[in-house]
C-alpha positions as CSV (number, residue, x, y, z in Angstrom):
1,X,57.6,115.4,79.9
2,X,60.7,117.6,78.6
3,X,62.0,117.6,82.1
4,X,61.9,113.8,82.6
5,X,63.5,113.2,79.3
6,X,66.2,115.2,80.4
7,X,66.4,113.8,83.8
8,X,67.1,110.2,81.8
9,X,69.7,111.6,79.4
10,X,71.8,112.6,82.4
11,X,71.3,109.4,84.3
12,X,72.3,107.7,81.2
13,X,75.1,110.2,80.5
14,X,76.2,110.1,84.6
15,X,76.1,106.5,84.3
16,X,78.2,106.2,80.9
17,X,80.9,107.8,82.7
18,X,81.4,105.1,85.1
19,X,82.0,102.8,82.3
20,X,84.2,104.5,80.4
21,X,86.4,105.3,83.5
22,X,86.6,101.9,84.6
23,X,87.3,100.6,81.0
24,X,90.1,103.2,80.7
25,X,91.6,102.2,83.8
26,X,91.5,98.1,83.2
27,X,93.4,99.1,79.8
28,X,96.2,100.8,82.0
29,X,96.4,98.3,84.3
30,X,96.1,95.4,81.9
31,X,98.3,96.5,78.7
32,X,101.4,96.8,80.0
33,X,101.7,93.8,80.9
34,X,101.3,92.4,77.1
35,X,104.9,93.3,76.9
36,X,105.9,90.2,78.7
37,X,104.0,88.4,75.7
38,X,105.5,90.3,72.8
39,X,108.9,89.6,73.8
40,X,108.1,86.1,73.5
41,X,107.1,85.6,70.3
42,X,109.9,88.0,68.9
43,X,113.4,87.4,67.6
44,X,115.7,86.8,70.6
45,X,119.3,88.9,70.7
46,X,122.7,87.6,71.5
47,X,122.3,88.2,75.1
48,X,119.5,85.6,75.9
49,X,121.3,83.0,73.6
50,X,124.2,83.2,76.3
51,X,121.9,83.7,79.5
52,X,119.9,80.7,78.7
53,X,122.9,78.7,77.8
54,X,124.6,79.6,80.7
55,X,122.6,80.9,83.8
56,X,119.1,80.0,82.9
57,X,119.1,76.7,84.6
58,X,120.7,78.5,87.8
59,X,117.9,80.9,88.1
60,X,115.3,78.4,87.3
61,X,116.8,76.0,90.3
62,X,117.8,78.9,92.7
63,X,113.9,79.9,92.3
64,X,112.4,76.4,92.7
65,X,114.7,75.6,95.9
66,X,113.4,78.7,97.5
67,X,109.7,77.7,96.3
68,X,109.9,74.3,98.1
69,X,111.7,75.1,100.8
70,X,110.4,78.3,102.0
71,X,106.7,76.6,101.4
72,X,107.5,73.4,103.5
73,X,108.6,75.9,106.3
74,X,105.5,78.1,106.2
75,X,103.6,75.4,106.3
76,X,104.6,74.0,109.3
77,X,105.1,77.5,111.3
78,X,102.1,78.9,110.2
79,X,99.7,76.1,110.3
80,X,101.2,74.5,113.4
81,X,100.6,77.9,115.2
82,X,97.3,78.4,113.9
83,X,96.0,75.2,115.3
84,X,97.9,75.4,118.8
85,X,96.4,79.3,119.2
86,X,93.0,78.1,117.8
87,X,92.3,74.4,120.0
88,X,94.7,75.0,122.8
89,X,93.7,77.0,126.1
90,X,96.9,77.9,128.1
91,X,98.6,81.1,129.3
92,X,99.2,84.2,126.8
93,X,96.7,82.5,123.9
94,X,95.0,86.1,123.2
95,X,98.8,87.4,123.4
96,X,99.9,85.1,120.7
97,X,97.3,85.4,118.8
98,X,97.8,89.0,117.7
99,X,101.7,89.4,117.9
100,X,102.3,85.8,115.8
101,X,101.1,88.2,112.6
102,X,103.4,91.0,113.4
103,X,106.1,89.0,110.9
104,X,103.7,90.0,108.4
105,X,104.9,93.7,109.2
106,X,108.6,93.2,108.5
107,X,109.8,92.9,104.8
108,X,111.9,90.5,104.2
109,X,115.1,91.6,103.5
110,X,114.7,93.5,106.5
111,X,114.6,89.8,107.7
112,X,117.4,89.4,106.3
113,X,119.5,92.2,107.5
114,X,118.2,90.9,111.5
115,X,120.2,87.9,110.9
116,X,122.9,89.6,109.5
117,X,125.4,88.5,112.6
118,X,124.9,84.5,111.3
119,X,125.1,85.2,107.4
120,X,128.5,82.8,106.4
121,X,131.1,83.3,103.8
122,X,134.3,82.5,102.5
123,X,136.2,84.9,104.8
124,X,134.7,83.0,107.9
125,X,136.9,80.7,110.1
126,X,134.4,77.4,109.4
127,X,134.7,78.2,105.8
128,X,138.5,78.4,106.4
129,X,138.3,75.5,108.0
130,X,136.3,73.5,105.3
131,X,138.6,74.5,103.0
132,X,142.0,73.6,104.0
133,X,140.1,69.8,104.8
134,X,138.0,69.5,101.9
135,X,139.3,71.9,99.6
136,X,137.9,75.0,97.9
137,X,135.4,73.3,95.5
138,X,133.5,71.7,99.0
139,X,133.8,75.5,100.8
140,X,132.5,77.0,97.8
141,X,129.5,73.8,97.9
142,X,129.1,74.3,101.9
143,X,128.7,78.1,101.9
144,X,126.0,78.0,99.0
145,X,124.4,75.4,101.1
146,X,124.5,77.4,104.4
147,X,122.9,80.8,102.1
148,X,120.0,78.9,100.5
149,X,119.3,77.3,104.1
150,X,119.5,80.3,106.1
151,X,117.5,82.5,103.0
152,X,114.9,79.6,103.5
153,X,114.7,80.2,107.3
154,X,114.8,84.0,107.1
155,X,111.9,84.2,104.5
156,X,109.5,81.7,106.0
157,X,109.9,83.6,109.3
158,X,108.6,86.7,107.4
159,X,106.1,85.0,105.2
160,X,104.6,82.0,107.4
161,X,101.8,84.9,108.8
162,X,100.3,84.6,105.5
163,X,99.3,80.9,106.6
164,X,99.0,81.6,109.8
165,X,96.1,84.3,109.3
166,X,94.5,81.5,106.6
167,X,94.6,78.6,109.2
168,X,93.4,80.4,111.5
169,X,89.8,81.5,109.5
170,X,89.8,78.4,108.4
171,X,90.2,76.5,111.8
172,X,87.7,79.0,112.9
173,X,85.0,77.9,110.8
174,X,85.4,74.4,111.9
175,X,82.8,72.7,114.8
176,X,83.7,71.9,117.6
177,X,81.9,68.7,116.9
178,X,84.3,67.4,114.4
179,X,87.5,67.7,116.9
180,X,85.2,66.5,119.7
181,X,84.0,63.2,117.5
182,X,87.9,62.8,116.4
183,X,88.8,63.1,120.2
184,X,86.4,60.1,121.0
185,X,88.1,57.9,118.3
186,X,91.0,58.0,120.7
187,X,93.2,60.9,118.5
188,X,95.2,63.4,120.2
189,X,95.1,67.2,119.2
190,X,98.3,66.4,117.4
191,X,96.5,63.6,114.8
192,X,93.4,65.6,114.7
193,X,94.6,68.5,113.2
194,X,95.7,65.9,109.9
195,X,92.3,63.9,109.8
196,X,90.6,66.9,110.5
197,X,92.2,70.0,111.1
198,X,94.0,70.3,107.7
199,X,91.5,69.0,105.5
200,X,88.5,70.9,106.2
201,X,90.2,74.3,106.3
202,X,93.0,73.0,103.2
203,X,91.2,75.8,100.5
204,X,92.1,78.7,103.3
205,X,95.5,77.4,103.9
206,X,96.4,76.7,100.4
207,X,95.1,80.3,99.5
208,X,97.8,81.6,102.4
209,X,100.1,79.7,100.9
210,X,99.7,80.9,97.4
211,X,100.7,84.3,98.9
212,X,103.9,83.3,100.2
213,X,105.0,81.9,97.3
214,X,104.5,84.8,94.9
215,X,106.5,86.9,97.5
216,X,109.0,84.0,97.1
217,X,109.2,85.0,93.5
218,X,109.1,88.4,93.9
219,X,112.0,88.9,96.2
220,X,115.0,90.8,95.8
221,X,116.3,92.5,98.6
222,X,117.3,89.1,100.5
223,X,118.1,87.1,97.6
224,X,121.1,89.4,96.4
225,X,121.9,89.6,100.4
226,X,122.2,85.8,100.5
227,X,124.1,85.7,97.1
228,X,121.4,83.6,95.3
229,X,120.8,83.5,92.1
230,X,116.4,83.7,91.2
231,X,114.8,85.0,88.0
232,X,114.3,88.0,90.2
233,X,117.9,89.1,90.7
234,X,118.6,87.8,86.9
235,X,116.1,90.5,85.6
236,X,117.5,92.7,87.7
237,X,121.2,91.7,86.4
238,X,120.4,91.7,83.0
239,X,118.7,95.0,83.1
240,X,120.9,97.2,85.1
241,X,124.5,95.4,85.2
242,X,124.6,93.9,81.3
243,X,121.7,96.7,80.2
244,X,119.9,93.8,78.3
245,X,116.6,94.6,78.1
246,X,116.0,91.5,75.8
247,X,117.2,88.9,77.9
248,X,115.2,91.0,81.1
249,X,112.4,91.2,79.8
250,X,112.3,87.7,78.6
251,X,113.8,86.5,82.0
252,X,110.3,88.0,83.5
253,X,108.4,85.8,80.7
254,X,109.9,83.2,82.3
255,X,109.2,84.3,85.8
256,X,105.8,84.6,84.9
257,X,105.4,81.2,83.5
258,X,106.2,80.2,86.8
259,X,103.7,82.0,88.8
260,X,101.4,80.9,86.4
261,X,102.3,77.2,87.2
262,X,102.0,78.2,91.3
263,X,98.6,79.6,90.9
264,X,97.4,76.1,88.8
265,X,98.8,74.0,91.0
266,X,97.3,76.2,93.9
267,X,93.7,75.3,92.1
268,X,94.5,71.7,91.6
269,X,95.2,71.4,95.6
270,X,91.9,73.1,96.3
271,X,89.8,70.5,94.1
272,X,86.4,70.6,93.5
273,X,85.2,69.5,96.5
274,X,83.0,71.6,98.8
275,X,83.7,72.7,102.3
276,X,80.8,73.2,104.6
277,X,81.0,74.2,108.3
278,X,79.1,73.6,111.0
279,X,77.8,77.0,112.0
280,X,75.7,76.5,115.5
281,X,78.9,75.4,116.7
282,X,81.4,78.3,115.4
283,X,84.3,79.2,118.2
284,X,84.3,75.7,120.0
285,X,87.5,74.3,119.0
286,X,88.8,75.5,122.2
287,X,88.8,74.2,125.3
288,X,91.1,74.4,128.4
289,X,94.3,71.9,128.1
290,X,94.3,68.7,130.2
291,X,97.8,68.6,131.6
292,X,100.4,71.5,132.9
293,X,102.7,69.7,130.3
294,X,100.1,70.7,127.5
295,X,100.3,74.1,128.1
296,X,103.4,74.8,128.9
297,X,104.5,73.1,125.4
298,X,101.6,75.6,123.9
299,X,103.3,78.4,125.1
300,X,107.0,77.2,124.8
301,X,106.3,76.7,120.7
302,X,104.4,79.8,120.3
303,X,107.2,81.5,122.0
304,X,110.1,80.3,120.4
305,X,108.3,81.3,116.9
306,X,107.6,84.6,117.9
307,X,111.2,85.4,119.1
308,X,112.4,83.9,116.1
309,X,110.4,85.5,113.6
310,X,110.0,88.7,115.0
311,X,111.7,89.5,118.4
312,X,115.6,88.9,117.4
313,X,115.5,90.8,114.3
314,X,113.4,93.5,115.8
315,X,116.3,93.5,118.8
316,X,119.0,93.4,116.8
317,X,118.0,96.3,114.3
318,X,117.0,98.1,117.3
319,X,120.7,97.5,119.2
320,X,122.6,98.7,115.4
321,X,121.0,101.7,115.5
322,X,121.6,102.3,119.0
323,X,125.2,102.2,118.7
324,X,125.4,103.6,115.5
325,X,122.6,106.7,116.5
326,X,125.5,109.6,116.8
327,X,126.7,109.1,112.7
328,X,123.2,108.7,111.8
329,X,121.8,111.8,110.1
330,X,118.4,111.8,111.7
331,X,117.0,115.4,109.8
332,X,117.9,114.0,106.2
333,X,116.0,110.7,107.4
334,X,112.8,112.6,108.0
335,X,113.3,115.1,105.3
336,X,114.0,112.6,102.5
337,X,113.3,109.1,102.7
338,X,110.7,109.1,105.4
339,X,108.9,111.9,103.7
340,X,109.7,110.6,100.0
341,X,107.6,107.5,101.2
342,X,104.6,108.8,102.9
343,X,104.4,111.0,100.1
344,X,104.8,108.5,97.2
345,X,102.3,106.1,99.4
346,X,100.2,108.2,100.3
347,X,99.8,109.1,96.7
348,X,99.4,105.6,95.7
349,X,96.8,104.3,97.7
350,X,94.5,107.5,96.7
351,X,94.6,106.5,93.4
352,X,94.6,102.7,94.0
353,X,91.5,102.9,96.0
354,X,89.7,105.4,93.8
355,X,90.6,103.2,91.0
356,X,89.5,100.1,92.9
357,X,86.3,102.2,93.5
358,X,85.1,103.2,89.7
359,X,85.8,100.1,88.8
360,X,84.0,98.0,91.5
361,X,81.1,100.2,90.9
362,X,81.0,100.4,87.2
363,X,80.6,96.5,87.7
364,X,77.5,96.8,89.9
365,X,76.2,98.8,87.5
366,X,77.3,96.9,84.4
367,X,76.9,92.9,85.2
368,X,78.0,91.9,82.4
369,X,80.8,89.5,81.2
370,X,82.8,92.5,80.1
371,X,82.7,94.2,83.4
372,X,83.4,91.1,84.9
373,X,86.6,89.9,83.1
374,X,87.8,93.5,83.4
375,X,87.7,93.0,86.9
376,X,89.3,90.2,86.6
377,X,92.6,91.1,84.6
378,X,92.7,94.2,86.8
379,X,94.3,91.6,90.0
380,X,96.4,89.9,87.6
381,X,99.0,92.4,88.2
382,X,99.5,90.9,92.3
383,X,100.5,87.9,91.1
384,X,103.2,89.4,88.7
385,X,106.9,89.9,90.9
386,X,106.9,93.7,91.5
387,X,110.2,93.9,89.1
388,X,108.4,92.3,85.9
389,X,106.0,95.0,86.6
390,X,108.0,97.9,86.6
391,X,110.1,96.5,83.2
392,X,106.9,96.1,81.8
393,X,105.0,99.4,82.5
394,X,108.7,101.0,81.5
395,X,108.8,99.6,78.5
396,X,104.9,99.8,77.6
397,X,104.8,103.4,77.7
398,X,107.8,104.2,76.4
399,X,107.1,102.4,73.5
400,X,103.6,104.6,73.8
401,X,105.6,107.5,73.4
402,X,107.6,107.0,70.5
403,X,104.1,105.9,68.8
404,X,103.0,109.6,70.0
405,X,106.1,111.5,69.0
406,X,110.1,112.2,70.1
407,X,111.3,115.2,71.4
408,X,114.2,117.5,70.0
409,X,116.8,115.4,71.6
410,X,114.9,111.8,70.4
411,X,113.9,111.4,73.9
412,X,110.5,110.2,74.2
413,X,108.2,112.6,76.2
414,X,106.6,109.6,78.1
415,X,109.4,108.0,79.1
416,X,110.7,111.4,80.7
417,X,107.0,111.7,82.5
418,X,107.4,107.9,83.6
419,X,111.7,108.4,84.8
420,X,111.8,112.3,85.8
421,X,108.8,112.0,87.8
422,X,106.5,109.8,90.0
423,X,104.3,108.8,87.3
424,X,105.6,105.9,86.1
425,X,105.9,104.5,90.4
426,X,102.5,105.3,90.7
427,X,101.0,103.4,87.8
428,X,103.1,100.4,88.3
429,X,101.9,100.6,92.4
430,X,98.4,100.6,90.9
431,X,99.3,97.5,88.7
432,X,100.7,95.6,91.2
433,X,98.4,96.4,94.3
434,X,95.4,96.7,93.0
435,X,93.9,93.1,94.2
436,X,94.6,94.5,98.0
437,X,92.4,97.0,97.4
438,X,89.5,95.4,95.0
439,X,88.7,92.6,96.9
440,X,87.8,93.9,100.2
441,X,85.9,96.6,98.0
442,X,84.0,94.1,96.0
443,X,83.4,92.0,99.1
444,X,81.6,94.8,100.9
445,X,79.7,95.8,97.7
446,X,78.3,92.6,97.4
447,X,77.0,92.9,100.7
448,X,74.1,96.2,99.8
449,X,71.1,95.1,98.8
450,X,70.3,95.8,95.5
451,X,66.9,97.2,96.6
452,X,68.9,100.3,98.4
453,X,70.1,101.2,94.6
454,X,67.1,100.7,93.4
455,X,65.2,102.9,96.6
456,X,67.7,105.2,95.7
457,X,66.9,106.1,91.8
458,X,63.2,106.0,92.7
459,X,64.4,108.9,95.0
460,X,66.1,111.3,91.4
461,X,69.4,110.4,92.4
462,X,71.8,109.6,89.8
463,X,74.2,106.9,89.6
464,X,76.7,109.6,91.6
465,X,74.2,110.4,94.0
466,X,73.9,106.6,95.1
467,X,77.5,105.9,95.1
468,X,78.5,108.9,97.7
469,X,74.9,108.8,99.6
470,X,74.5,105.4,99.4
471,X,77.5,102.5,99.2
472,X,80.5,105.1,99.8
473,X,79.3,105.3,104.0
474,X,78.5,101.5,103.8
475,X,82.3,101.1,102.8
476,X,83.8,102.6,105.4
477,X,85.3,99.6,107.0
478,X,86.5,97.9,103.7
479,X,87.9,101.2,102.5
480,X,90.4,101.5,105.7
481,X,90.9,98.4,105.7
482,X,91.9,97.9,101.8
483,X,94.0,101.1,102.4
484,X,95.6,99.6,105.7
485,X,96.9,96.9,103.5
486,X,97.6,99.1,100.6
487,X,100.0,101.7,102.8
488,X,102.0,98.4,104.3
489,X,102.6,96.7,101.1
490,X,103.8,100.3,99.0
491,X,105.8,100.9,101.8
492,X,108.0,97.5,101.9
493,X,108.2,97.1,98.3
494,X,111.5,97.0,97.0
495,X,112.2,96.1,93.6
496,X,109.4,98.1,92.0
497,X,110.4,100.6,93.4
498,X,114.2,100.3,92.6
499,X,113.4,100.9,88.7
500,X,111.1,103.2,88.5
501,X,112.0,105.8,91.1
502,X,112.6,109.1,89.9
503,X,116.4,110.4,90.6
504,X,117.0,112.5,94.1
505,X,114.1,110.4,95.4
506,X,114.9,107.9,98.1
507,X,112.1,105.2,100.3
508,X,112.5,104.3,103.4
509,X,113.1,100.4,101.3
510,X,115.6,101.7,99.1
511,X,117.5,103.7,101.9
512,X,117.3,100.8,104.2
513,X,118.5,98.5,101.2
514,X,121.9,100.2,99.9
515,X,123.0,101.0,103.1
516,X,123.1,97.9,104.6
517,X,123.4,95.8,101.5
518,X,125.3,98.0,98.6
519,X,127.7,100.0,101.7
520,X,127.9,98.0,104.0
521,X,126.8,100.1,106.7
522,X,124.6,98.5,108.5
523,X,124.2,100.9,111.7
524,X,122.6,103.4,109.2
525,X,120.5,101.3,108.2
526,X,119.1,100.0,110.9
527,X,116.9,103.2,111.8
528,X,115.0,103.4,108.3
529,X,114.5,99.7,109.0
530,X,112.9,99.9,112.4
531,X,111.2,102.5,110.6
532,X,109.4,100.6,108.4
533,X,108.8,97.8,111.2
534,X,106.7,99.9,113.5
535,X,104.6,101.6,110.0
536,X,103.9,97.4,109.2
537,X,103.2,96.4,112.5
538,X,100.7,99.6,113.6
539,X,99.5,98.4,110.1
540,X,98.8,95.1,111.2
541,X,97.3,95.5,114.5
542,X,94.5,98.1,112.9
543,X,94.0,95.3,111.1
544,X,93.4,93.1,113.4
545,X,91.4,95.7,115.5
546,X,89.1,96.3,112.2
547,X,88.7,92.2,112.3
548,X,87.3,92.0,115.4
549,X,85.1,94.5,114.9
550,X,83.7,92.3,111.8
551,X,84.1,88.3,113.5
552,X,84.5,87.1,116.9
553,X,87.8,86.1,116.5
């Protein structure tokens, strides 16, 4: 009896530790962004009285143009795509259907720097041209017009995969039966994809879209390329040029109001209603295209997207770094930024997923509505633009650590761990990416039987024991996949890491971003660049590869 009373204690103690752990690390992940609501409700300083007079309208507009437009444009690239690839049979469909997602892989100021040799300003002849006709108030109007339109084009190129991979599930899941029926009503594939098409796969698409947006919000790099003024490169402004960390941090208030407004309008567009497939008939959308002229248009759009979107910006990176390979110093590439990013990533997405993994588990073994909302807050941090995230986590801890105590030199200890070191760049990765890694987690959790846990206690295994012999080999697939994603999206991220990296430390993002865009040295750039290109897109096609091993695609 003694020995099964023990046994119990150290189940109960075993299974204790899961819940603190995973309550510990929600707090991390969660708190820091309460800063973001304290500055709200406090005093504001001079600084924000002037920003809002003066240039918070400017962000707030520069912001909602690239919202609107860049969402109308994804929209139609990536949903257009998705239903050619997924009802049209014509030459190349399996091609396309795998290299339309590569996009995903570059980031967008990368984008950006690809269309470098069409980027307009006032030193160029039309501009010159404009003003000695129109005058210099109409040059100044045309060349912000040209920026915001070609920003618009270059970020839907990069983003529209995120629809694109949502159409294309949702199109999936569609009968055949429904497009055949819509057929016989005497609609072409062109009409049926908006009676029928769009609407029954609307939640998957407007879930893509969502995604798109936030990165919308969250950009830097190719905003301050462009010259456009967003809430993201105001934050940025006010905390590094002006040293405001008032009007910054309120400036991400504001950004995050906005999100906030995206995600409830993203919920409003999905409705209540319910969306029910027909699944005898799963994969027969398809069917081979009636005319020559069919597919050749089929293949001419999907083309044309694809050398838009990914091949001229993948060309012309590759030709600048061709030309410019002899002043390129390729040793100090490898040795410091390339390292200084598979380090740092590799770094994060251990502790991202091991996070993601205590606290997944600590739900399953907690089903309650604490463990649940924990789980909850713990993604709110993916929908908050990577810069409010590092401000935040900055400012949360070093706050922390004049609570805890100053040093000799009334330097807070924490704030040296989170500035002098890769602390601070790891928690605020962990804060920012942990969504990527919980929900693929949670959704292969959810798919072992409860019995197998229980099987598995009736066997004197603790809670430890059934994690590693029992769900930990059932998650192998959700695991690489969840740390596919993670390494990709640590690897492109730009203005997180711009604030938080420790001095001497360089990424492949932050190398490939003041080259090109602080010296102007494009040709130097260019390698990191490519760089991070083939990491996304060997990214994306395991991706894919782990997705056809789950679906018939």
């Amino acid at each position: 009896m003694i020995g099964v009373g023990q046994n119990i204690n150290r189940n109960r103690l075993s299974t204790s530790w899961w819940w603190i752990s995973a309550v510990l690390i929600s707090l991390v992940l969660i708190a820091p962004l309460s800063v973001i609501a304290k500055s709200l409700i406090s005093e504001p300083g001079e600084g924000w009285e002037l920003i809002s007079e003066l240039l918070l309208a400017d962000y707030i507009r520069g912001t909602l143009i690239m919202i609107i437009g860049v969402g109308a444009l994804t929209l139609i690239f990536g949903v257009g795509s998705a239903w050619v690839v997924t009802v049209w049979e014509f030459p190349g469909k399996k091609f396309f259907s795998l290299t339309l997602m590569l996009p995903m892989a570059i980031p967008t100021y990368v984008m950006a720097y690809g269309y470098s040799f069409i980027k307009y300003d006032v030193r160029d002849p039309l501009m010159i041209w404009i003003r000695e006709h129109w005058g210099p108030e109409v040059m100044s109007q045309s060349t912000e017009i040209f920026n915001h339109f070609l920003a618009i084009l270059v970020l839907s190129f990069a983003l529209y995969p995120y629809v694109y991979i949502a159409a294309r599930i949702g199109f999936a899941e569609i009968s055949g039966a429904y497009i055949e029926n819509s057929r016989l009503l005497g609609r072409g594939l062109l009409r049926s994809m908006f009676s029928v098409g769009i609407p029954l796969a609307r939640p998957a698409i407007v879930g893509g879209l969502l995604l798109a947006l936030l990165e919308v919000v969250n950009e830097y790099g190719a905003m301050t390329y462009y010259g456009i003024e967003t809430l993201t490169t105001g934050i940025f402004v006010s905390w590094t040029d002006l040293g405001d960390k008032d009007s910054a941090i309120r400036l991400a208030g504001v950004a995050m109001v906005v999100v906030f407004i995206i995600i409830v309008v993203e919920r409003a567009l999905r409705g209540r209603a319910k969306y029910h497939a027909h699944r005898a008939s799963y994969g027969n959308l398809s069917g081979p295209t009636k005319t020559a002229i069919g597919s050749f248009i089929a293949f001419t759009l999907c083309a044309i997207l694809l050398l838009l979107s990914f091949v001229i910006p993948l060309l012309k990176l590759t030709l600048n770094a061709f030309y410019g390979w002899r002043e390129i110093d390729l040793w100090g590439l490898v040795s410091g930024p390339l390292s200084d990013s598979l380090l740092i990533s590799g770094i994060a997405c251990g502790v991202i997923i091991v996070s993601a993994l205590i606290v997944t588990y600590a739900k399953r073994l907690f089903p309650n509505i604490l463990m649940k909302l924990l789980g909850k807050l713990c993604m709110l941090g993916y929908a908050v633009p990577g810069a409010v995230v590092a401000i935040s986590v900055l400012i949360y801890f070093s706050d922390i650590g004049k609570l805890i105590g100053t040093s000799s030199n009334d330097i807070s200890l924490t704030r040296i761990m989170f500035t002098m070191t890769p602390i601070g760049l790891i928690v605020a990765y962990a804060v920012r990416f942990m969504t990527p890694a919980l929900a693929p987690i949670e959704a292969g959790m959810a798919r072992v039987s409860s019995s197998m846990d229980e099987a598995s206690a009736l066997l004197g295994r603790s809670s430890w024991g059934g994690f590693f012999r029992v769900h930990l080999p059932l998650l192998r697939l959700p695991l690489l996949g969840a740390l596919i994603v993670l390494f990709v999206d640590v690897l492109k991220e730009l203005p997180l890491t711009l604030v938080l990296r420790p001095p001497n430390v360089e990424t492949l993002a932050t190398t490939c971003y003041g080259l090109i865009q602080k010296e102007e040295r494009i040709a130097d750039g260019s390698l990191p660049a490519l760089i991070l290109i083939i990491a996304g897109a060997l990214g994306v096609l395991a991706l894919h590869g782990l997705i056809r091993r789950r679906t018939v695609y």
